[in-house]
C-alpha positions as CSV (number, residue, x, y, z in Angstrom):
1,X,-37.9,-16.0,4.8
2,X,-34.2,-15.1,6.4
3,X,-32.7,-16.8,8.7
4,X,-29.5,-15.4,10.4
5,X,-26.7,-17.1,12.5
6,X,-24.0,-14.9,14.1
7,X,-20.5,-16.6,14.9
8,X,-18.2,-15.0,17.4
9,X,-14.4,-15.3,15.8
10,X,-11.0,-14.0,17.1
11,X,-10.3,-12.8,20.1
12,X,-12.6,-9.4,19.0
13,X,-15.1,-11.8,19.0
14,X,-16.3,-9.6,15.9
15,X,-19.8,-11.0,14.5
16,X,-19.4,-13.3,11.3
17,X,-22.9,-13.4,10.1
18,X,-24.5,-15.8,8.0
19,X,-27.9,-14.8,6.4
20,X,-30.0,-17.6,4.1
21,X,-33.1,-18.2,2.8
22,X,-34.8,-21.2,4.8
23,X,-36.7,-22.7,1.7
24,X,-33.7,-22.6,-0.6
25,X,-31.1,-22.7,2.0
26,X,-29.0,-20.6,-0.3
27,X,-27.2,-17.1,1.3
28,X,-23.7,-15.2,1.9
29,X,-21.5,-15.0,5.0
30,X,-21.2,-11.4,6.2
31,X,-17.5,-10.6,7.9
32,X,-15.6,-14.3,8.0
33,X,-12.9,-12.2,10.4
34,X,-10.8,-15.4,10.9
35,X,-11.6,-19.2,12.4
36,X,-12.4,-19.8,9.1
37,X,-13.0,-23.7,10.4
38,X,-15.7,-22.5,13.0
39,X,-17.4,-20.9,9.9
40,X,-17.0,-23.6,7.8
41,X,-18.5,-25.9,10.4
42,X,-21.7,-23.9,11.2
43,X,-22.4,-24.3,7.1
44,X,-21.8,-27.5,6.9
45,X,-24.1,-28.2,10.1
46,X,-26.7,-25.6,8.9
47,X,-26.4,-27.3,5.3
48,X,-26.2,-24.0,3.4
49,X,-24.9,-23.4,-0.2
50,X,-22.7,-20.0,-0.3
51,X,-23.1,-17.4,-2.8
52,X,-21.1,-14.4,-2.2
53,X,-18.9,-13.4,1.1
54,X,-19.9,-9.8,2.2
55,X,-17.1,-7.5,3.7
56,X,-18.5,-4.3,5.5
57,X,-15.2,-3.0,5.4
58,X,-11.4,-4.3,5.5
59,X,-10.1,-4.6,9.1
60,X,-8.4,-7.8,9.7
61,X,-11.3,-9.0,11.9
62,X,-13.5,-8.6,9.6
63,X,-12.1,-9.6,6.3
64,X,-9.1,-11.4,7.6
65,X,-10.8,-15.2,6.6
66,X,-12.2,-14.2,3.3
67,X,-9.4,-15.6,1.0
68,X,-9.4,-18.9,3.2
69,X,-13.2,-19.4,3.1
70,X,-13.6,-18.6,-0.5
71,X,-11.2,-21.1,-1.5
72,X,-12.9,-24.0,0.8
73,X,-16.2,-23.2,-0.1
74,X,-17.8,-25.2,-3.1
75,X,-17.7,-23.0,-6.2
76,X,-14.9,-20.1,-4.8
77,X,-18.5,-17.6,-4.1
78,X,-16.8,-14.2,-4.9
79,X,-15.8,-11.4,-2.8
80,X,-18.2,-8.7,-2.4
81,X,-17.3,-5.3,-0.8
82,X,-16.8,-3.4,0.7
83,X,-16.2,0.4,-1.0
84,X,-12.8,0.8,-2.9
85,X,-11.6,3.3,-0.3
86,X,-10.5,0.5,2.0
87,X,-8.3,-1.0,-0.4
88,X,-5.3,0.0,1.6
89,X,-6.9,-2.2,4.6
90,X,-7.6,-5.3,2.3
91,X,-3.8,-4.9,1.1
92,X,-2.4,-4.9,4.3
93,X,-4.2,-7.9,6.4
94,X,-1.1,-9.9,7.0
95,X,0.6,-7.1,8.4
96,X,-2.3,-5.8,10.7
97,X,-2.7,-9.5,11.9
98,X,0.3,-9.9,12.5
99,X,0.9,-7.0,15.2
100,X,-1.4,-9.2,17.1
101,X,0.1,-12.1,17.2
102,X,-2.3,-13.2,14.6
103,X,-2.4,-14.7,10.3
104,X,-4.5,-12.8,7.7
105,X,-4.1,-13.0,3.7
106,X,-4.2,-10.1,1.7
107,X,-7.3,-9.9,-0.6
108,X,-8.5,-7.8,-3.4
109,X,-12.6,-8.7,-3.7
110,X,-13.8,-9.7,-6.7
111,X,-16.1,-6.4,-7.0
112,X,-16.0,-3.6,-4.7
113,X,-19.1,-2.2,-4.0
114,X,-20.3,1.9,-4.0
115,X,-23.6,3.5,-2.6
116,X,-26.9,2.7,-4.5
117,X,-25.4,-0.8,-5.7
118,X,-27.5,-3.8,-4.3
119,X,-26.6,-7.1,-3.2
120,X,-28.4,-10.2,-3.2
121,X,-28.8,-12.0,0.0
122,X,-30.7,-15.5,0.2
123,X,-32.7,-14.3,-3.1
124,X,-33.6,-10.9,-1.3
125,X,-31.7,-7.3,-2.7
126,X,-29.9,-5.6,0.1
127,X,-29.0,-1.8,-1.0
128,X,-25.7,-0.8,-0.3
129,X,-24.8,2.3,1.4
130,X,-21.5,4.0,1.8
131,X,-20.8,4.7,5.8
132,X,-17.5,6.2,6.0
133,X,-15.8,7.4,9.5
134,X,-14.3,3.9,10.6
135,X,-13.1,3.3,7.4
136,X,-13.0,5.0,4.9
137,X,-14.6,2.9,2.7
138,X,-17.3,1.3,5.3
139,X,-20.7,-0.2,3.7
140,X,-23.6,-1.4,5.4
141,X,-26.4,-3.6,3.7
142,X,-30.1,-2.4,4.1
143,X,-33.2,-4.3,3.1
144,X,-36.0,-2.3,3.5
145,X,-39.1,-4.5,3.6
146,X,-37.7,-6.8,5.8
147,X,-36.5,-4.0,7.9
148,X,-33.2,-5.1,8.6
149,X,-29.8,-4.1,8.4
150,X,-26.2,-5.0,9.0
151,X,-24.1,-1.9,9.8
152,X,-20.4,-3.2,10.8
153,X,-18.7,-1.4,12.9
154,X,-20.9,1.8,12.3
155,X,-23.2,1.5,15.2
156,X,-23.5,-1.0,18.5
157,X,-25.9,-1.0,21.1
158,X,-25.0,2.1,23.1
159,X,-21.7,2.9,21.0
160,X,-20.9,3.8,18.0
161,X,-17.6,2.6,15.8
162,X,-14.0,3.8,16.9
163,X,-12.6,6.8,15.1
164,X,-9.3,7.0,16.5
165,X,-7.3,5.7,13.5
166,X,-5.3,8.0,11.3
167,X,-7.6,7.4,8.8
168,X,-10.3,7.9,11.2
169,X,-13.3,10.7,11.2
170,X,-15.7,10.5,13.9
171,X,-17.7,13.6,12.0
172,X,-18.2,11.4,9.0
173,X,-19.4,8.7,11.3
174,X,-21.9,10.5,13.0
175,X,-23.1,12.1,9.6
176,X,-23.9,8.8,8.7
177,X,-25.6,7.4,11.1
178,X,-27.6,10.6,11.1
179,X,-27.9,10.7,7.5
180,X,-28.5,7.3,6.5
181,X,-29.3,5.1,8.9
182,X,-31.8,6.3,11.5
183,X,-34.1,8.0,8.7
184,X,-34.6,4.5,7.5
185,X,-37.3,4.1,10.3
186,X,-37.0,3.0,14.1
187,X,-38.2,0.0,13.4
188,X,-35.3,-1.5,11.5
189,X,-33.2,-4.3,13.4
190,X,-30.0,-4.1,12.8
191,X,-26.9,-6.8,13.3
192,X,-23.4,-5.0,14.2
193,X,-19.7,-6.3,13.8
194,X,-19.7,-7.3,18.0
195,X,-22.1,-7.5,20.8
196,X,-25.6,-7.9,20.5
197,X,-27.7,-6.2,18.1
198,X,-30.5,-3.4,18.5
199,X,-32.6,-1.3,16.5
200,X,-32.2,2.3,14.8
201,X,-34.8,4.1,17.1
202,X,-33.1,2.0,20.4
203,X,-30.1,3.4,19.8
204,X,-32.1,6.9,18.8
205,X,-33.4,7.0,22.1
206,X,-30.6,6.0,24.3
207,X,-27.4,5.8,22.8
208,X,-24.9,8.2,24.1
209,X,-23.1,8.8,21.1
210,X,-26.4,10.1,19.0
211,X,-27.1,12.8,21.9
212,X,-26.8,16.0,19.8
């Protein structure tokens, strides 16, 4: 069974996520954004071994404490993620940190990740898919059976990611939300990079954004 823990860090308070199996206590952190000692204490209190940190996609707040926590975790857990499109983002943390008064590390992962590739997750495969629009190399991690998800910044309760970056493309967003992540079922729970999570056919129903 899968437990999940969600840890508010930065002043975006963007979603660090950890996921683990509750028999083995063995799982990944999802996003370490920054804070990397708030993250390091809710393993430590949670007693959790870490296997791989999962990045949805390479802004600062999500990726900015991935170097730092990989190097204090036991056993360096690789890098995983996200798509090879954001390696622009990943190669310049410092300097999108720093226009905000805040410290990043650059980072190349250990693997990138493309659609159809699966990660493992507290001994359970997640499948990967590629969700361009905010990025452009976006992922999101689906596990079917369990129906759950955890979608970034693609989708929020009632809102949907930004678009208005210059690599930004709101059509590409909506296409795969549309495409991707709604035909998965409405029953699929889903965590997001801030704010409280929902499900696909909540947001199917009433989010704003999805009204054709």
């Amino acid at each position: 069974m899968l437990k999940a823990a969600i840890i508010p860090v930065t002043p975006f308070q963007q979603n660090c996520a950890l996921l683990w199996d509750e028999e083995s206590l063995r799982g990944s952190v999802i996003d370490p954004g920054g804070e990397v000692e708030r993250i390091l204490a809710a393993i430590d209190e949670l007693k959790i071994t870490v296997e791989s940190i999962l990045l949805t996609h390479g802004h600062m707040d999500h990726a900015g404490g991935a170097a730092e926590l990989k190097e204090a975790l036991p056993g360096a857990p690789p890098v995983i993620g996200p798509d090879r499109r954001d390696a622009f983002l990943l190669g310049g943390l410092e300097e999108q940190a720093a226009k905000y008064g805040m410290q990043a590390r650059n980072l190349v992962p250990d693997q990138w990740l493309v659609e159809g590739d699966t990660v493992a997750i507290g001994g359970e495969e997640f499948g990967v898919l590629h969700c361009p629009g905010h990025t452009p190399g976006h992922v999101a991690f689906v596990q079917t059976r369990l129906r759950v998800a955890v979608v970034g910044d693609v989708l929020f309760r009632g809102s949907v990611g930004r678009t208005d970056f210059a690599y930004g493309d709101q059509e590409a967003l909506l296409a795969a939300i549309h495409g991707k992540l709604l035909p998965l079922g409405d029953d699929i729970a889903f965590l997001c990079g801030h704010g409280p999570g929902s499900s696909f056919g909540q947001e199917r129903r009433s989010n704003p954004f999805l009204r054709s």
